[in-house]
C-alpha positions as CSV (number, residue, x, y, z in Angstrom):
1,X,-30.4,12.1,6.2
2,X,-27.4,13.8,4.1
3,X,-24.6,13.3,5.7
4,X,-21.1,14.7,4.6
5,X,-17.0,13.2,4.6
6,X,-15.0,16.1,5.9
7,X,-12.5,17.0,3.2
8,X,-14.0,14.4,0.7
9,X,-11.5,15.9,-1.7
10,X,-8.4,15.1,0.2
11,X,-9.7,11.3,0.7
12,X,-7.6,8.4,-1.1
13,X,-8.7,5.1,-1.9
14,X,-6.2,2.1,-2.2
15,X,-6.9,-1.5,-2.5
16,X,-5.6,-5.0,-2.7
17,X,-6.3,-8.0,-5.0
18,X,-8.2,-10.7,-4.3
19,X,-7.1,-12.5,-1.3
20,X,-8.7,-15.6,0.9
21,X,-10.8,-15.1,3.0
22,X,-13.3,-17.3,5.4
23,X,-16.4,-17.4,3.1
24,X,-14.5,-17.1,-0.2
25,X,-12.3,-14.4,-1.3
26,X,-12.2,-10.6,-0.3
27,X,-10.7,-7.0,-0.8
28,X,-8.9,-5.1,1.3
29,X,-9.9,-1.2,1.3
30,X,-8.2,1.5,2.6
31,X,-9.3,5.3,2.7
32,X,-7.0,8.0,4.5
33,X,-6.4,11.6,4.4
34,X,-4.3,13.9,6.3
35,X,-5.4,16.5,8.9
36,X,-4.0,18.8,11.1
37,X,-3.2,16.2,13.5
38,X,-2.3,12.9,11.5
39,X,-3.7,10.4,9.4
40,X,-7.6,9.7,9.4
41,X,-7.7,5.8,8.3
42,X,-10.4,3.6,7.9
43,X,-9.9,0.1,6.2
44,X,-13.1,-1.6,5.0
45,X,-13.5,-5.5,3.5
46,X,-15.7,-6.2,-0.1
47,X,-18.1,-7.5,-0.2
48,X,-19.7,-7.4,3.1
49,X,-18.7,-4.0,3.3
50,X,-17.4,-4.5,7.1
51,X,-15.4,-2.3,9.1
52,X,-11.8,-3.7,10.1
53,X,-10.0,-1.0,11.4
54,X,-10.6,3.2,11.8
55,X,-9.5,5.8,13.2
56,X,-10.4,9.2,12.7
57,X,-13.4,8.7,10.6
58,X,-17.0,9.3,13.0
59,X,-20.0,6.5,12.2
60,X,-22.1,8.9,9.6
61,X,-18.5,8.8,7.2
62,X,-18.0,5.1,7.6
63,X,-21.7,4.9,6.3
64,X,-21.2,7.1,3.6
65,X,-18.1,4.9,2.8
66,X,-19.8,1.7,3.1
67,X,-22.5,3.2,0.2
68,X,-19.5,4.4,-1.7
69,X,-18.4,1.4,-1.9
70,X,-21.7,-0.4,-2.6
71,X,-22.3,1.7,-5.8
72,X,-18.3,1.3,-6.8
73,X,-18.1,-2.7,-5.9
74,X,-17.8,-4.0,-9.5
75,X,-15.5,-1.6,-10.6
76,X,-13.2,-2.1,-7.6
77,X,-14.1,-5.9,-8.1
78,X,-12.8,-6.1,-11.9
79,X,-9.6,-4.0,-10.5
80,X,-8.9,-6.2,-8.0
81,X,-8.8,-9.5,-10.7
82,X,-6.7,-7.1,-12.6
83,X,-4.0,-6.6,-9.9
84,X,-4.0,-10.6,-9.5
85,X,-3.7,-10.8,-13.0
86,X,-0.4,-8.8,-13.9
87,X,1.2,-10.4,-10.8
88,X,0.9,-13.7,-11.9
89,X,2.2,-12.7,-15.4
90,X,5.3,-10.8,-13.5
91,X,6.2,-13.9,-11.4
């Protein structure tokens, strides 16, 4: 099954620190784009890869996402420490 993202291209990616959660900490994901008629949204938690909140995105692109994010965890893991890290040296 191959599914596509409609206008991969025009997707950004945004994400916080580390930040508590339940179970231990978690990140914050955001992906959006712009279409003809708004803002397509869909914001995603690492590392259970769970949907929080979408709109715009159909199921087969918030699967893609969730195995976009599966093979980019780490990096967006070690960028996430990073953000914690020059904020605690800005304070």
């Amino acid at each position: 099954m191959n599914i596509e993202i409609k206008n991969a291209e025009d997707i950004t990616m945004t994400h916080t620190g580390l930040l508590p959660g339940k179970k231990g900490k978690v990140i914050h994901v955001c992906f959006e784009r712009k279409t003809e008629r708004g803002t397509d949204y869909a914001e995603l938690m690492l590392p259970s890869r769970r949907v929080v909140n979408s709109k715009g995105f159909d199921e087969g692109e918030l699967a893609q996402l969730r195995l976009y994010l599966k093979g980019e965890e780490k990096n967006i893991i070690k960028n996430a420490k990073q953000i914690d890290h020059d904020l605690l040296f800005k304070l």
